[in-house]
N, C-alpha and C positions, 0 to 999 in steps of 0.2 A: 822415779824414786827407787831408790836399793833398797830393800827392804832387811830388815838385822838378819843374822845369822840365828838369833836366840829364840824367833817363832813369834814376836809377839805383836808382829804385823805393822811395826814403826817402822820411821828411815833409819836407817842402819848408821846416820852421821846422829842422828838427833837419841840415838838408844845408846848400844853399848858402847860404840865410838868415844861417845865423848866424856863415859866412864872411864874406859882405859886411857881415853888420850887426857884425863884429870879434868877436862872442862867440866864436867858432869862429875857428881858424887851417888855413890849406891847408897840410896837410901833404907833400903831394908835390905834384909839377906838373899832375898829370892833375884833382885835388881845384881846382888855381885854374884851371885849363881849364876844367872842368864850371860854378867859382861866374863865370868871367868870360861863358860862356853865358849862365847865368842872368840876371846883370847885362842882358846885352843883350837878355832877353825883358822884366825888368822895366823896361826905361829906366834903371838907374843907372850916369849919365854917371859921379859921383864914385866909385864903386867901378870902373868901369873906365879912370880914368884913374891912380888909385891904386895899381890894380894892375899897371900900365903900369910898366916900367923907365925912372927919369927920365931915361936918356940916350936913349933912344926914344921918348918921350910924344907924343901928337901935340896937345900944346895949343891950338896954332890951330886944328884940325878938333873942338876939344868941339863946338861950336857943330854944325855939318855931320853931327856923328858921332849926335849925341841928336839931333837932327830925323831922321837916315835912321833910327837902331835904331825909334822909336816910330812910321818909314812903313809897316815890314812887320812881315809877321804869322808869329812864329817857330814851326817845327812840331816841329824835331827835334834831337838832338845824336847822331850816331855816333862814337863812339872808333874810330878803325882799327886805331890802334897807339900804344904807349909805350916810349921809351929813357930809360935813367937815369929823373932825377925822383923818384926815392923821399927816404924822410926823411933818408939821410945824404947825399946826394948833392949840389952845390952846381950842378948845372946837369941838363935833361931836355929832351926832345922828345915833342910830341902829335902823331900826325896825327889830324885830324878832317874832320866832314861835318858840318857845318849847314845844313837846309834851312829855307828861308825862303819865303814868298809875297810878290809885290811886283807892283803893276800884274795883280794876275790870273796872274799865272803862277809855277810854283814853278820855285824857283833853289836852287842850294848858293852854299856856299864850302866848298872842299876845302882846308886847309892844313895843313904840318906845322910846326907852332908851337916856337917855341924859349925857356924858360924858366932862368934864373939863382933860385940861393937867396943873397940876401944878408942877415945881420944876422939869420940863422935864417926870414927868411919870401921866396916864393916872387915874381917880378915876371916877365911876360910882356915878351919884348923883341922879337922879333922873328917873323915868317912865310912862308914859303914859299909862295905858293899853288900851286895845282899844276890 
């Protein structure tokens, strides 16, 4: 068994696989947190701009965004913390840690991410970084 990219010790087809590949829906915000990690370990640009809230997408940066995710080399994902974001909820917060390697050195991003539920499924809009 592959285990996810996202830390949370499942098969990696039965977690965020089958988030991004649509078989699977994120049920709270923390589940599209974990699969839009994933995304950026596997390079899918189109699952994370999908899952991008379209009044915050950053369309002009697909291009910039898939060249940087496939320059470095992803190690980790820490959950720090979760508000709201469960299945009845129409909005949530993640804070997280991902560490990455880039040019030889390891770096995070610390942010606490801000998610909306619309039309029953979950869109990342916004981040904090910290």
């Amino acid at each position: 068994m592959k285990k996810c990219y996202c830390g949370s010790n499942q098969a990696f087809e039965e977690c965020c696989q089958a988030i991004i590949n649509g078989t699977a829906k994120a049920n709270t915000s923390e589940a599209l947190m974990r699969s839009r990690y994933t995304a950026f370990v596997i390079a899918d640009i189109n699952y994370l701009m999908n899952s991008h809230h379209k009044s915050t997408r950053p369309t002009k940066e697909r291009k910039s965004i898939l060249k940087w995710t496939k320059s470095v080399n992803w190690i980790s994902l820490n959950i720090i913390s979760t508000k709201s974001g469960t299945e009845n909820d129409t909005e949530g917060w993640v804070e997280f840690k991902a560490a990455f390697t880039e040019n030889n050195q390891i770096q995070d991003i610390h942010e606490n991410s801000y998610f909306v539920k619309e039309n029953n499924t979950w869109y990342y809009k916004s981040g904090d970084h910290k």
